[in-house]
N, C-alpha and C positions, 0 to 999 in steps of 0.2 A: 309458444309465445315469446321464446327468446331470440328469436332471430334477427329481430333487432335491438343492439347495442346503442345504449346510449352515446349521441353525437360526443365527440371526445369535447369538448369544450362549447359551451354555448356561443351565438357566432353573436359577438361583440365587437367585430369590426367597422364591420358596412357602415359605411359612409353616412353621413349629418343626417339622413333621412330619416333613419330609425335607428332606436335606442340597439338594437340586435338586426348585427346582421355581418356580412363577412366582407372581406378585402378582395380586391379585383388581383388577378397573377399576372402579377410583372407584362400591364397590357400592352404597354408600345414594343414591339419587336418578337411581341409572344407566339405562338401557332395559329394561323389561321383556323377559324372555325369550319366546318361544313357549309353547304347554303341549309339551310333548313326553312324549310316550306313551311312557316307557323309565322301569323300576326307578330308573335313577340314570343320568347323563350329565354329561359337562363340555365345555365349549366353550372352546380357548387359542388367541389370535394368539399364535402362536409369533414371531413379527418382532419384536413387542411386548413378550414374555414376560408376558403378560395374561392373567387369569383372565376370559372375556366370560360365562360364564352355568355355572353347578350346580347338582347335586341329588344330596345322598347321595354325595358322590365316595370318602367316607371307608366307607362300608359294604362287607364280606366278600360277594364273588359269584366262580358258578367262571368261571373263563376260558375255557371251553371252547377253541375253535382259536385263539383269541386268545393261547395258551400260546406257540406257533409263532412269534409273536415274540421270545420269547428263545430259541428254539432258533436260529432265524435271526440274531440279534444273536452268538450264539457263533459260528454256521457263519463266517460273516463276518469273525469276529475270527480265526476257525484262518486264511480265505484271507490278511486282510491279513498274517497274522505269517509266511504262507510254508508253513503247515503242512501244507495241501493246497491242491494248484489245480483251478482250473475241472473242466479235463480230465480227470481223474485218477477213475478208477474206483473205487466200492467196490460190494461185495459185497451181495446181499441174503439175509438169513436166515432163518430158519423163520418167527421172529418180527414180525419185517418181513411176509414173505409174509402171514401171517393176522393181520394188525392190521384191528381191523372200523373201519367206518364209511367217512370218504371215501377213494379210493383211486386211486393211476396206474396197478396191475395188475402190478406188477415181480414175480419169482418170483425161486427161488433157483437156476435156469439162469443171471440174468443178473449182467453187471457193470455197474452201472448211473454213469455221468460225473455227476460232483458239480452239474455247472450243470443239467443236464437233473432230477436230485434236488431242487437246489432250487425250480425251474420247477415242479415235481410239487407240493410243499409250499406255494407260496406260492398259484400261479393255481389251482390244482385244490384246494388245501386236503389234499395226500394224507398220510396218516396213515402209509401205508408206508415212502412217500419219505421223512417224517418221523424214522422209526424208524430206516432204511439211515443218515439223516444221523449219529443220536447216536449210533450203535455206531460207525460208522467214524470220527466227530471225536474221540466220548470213550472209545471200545474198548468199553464196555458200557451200553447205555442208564441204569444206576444210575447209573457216575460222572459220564453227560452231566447228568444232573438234577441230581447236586451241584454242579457247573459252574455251570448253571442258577441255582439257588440263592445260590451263590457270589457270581454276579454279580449277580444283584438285591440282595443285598447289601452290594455296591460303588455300585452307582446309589444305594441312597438307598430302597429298595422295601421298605420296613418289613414293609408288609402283607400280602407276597406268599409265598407258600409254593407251590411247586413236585413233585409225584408222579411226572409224565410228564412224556416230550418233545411231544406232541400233543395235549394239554388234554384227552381223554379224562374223564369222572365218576374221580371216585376221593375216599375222602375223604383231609382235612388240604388238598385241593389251593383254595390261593382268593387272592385278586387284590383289587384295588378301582379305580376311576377313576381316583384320583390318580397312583396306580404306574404304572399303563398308561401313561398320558402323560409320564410320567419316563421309561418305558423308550422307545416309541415316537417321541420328540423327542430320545433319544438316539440311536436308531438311526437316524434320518434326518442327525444332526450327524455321528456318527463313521464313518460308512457310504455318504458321497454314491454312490462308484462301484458300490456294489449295489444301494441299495434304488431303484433304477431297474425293476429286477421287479417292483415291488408294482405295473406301471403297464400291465402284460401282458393283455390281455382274455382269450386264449385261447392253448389250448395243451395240446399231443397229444400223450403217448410212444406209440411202437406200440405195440401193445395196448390203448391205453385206450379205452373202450368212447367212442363220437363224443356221446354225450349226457354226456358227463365232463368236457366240454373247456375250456367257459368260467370263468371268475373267478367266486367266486360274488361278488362284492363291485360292484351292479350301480349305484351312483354313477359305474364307471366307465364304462358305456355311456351314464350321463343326462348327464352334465355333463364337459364338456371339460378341464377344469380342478382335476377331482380326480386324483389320480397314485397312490393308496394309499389305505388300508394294508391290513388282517384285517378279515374276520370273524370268526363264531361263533357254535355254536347246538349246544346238549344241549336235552333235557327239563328238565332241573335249570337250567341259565343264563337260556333263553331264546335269541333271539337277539340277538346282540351284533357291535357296528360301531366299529373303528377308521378312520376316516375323514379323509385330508387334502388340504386342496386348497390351490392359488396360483392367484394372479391380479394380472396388471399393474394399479398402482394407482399411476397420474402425481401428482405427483413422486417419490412413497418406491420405486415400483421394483416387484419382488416382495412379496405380500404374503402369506405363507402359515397359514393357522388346523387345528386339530386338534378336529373332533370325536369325542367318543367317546360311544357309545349303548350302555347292557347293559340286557338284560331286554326286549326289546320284543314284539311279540306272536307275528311273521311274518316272513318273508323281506323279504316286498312294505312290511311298515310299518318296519323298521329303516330302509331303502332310504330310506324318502321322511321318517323323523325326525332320521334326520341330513343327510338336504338341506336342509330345516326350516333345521336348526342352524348350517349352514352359510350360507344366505342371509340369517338374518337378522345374523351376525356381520358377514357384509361389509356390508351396509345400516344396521345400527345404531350400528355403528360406525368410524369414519376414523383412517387415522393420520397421524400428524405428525412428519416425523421433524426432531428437534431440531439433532442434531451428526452429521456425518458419520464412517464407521470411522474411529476411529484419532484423531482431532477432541479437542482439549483440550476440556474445557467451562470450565475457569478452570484458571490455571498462578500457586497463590499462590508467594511467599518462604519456602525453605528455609532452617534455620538448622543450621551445622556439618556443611555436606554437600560435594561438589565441586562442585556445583550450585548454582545460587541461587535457582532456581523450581522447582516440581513439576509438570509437568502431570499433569493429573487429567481423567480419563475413564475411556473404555469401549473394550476391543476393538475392538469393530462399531459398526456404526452406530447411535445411539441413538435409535429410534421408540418412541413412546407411540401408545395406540391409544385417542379420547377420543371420546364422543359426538359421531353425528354432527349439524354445524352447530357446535360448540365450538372446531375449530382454533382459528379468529381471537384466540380468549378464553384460551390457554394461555399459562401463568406460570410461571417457576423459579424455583428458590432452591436453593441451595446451603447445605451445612453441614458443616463439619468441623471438628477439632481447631485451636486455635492458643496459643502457636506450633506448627508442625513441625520438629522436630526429626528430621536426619538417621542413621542410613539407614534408607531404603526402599526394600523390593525392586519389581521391575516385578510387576506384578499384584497387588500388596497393595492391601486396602480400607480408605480413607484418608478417604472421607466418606461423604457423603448426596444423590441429587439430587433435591429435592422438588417435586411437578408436580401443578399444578395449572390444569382446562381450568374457564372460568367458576365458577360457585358449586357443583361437586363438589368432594369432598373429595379430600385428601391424594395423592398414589401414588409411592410411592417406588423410588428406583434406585439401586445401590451406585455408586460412584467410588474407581477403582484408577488407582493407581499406573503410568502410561502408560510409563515408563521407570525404570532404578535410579538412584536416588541415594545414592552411598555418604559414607561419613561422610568430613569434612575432616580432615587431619594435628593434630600437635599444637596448634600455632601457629593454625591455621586456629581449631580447636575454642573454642581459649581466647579469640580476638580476638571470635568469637561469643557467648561467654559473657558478656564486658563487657557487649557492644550487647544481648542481650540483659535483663542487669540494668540498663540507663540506661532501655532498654525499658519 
């Protein structure tokens, strides 16, 4: 279940549309993308918090099993708070029983254990196991989808509206690229210890008929190095690929990228456009990482604080992900308020760090507040006020 690391920094970039999300790399003059045969798709190094390649991210498509990912993001969030464990049995219902499309074959004889449920859900894609999960997390599959809902709402998922726990047709139910990857880069950050299933090829409750068993998400038998996440595929979506891989990349370490493909024609062509999307991310692009977690990038002079510097950084470690053959040619610059005037809280965003690989443009990164600095006593405040009016 550790195979995936949490995303090095939650993506706080992306653009006015959501609260989370990442920053586009340096797109005027950047690499061309692939064509990729999909409605719409986005390519993020997630390491980086980079936007590498789009199309259409912001257009309404349905989700089909890709819905599954917020069911799972909830399921998840019940185990971490304690609210159900692994082990722990729930019931299967009528409804459950006869949900169409993909299935584990669970009936209303059994008790069915929540991991073995989720295993249903994720590798097999089962829409039963699905259903067994939201009544037994949320007591009725209605209140799981307000849940649902809820929490796309708390992520920052503007554009997502939720019907069902299984992505089922239904209308009102619709998604877009961008959210996907808000929610999908969340659930890899707040969920290392589970979403280690998304990495499962195969996998059999009794009953399930033997040609039901494999993942359908078949990046993970091509390539070594994908670990995750959904698919999906209605008549109305298309089929649709949440897709993420890692791969050791000397010196920065892990480097992990997300594609996401909707609308593609086939099974066989999602499969091979988001590998596409995938190799040309790592080939087109390098990273570089700047300052190490936790690494001041500049520590200016505080004024009226207890403190007399600030350092200024990032949680994690700060990588940019820049044309490749451009490391050599990357440039910073810093920006922020002066003076600083004390307090500041630890994780407040207190400037700018601006990056720049050869003659590409801009790309920007916040700088918070690496520690608190509270404000200095009487005396302290006022002997600062002098220096700083001689200032």
């Amino acid at each position: 279940m550790t195979r995936f690391m949490p995303a090095l920094r939650a993506l706080v970039l992306l653009a006015c549309a959501a609260p989370l999300a990442v920053s586009s790399a340096f797109a005027q003059g950047a690499p061309v993308p692939p064509e990729v045969a999909a409605r719409s798709y986005l390519l993020i190094d997630v390491t980086a918090q980079q936007i590498l390649a789009q199309k259409d991210i912001d257009t309404p498509v349905e989700p089909a099993s890709l819905a599954k990912l917020m069911s799972a993001y909830l399921v998840f969030d019940a185990l971490r708070s304690k609210k159900i464990t692994l082990h722990q049995t729930f019931p299967v219902s009528e409804k459950a029983w006869k949900m169409p499309g993909s299935r584990m074959f669970i009936d209303p004889r059994m008790q069915v254990p929540v991991e073995d449920l989720l295993k249903g859900m994720i590798v097999q894609s089962a829409n039963d196991a699905t259903m067994a999960l939201a009544e037994g997390v949320g007591g009725t599959a209605e209140r799981f989808v307000q849940l649902m809902n809820d929490q796309a709402r708390v992520l920052g998922m503007s554009r997502t509206a939720y019907k069902n726990p299984e992505g089922l047709n239904e209308a009102g139910q619709t998604t877009t690229a961008r959210d996907l990857s808000i929610l999908a880069t969340r659930l890899m950050q707040d969920f290392p210890e589970y979403t280690g299933y998304y990495a499962i090829k195969q996998y059999r409750y009794p009953g399930t008929p033997a040609a039901n068993t494999n993942s359908r998400n078949l990046l993970l038998f091509r390539d070594p190095t994908v670990d995750g996440l959904n698919t999906g595929h209605t008549d109305a979506a298309g089929y649709c690929l949440v897709a993420t891989a890692h791969r050791e990349v000397p010196p920065v370490g892990s480097r992990r990228l997300l594609a996401i493909l909707l609308g593609a024609a086939s099974e066989n062509a999602r499969a091979n456009e988001g590998q596409k999307l995938l190799n040309w991310g790592y080939t087109a692009y390098e990273p570089v990482k700047l300052f190490d977690t936790g690494q001041a990038v500049v520590s200016p002079p505080v004024w009226k604080g207890t403190q007399n510097t600030l350092p200024l950084g990032q949680p994690g470690a700060i990588v940019v992900a820049v044309p490749a053959g451009t490391a050599g040619k990357v440039r910073t610059e810093v920006s922020r308020p002066d003076p600083l005037v004390a307090p500041f809280a630890k994780g407040q965003k207190v400037g700018t760090l601006r990056v720049t690989a050869g003659d590409q443009p801009t790309f920007e990164l916040p700088l918070v507040a690496l520690q608190e600095v509270r404000q200095a006593g009487v005396l302290g405040r006022a002997w600062d006020s002098i220096r700083l009016w001689i200032k």
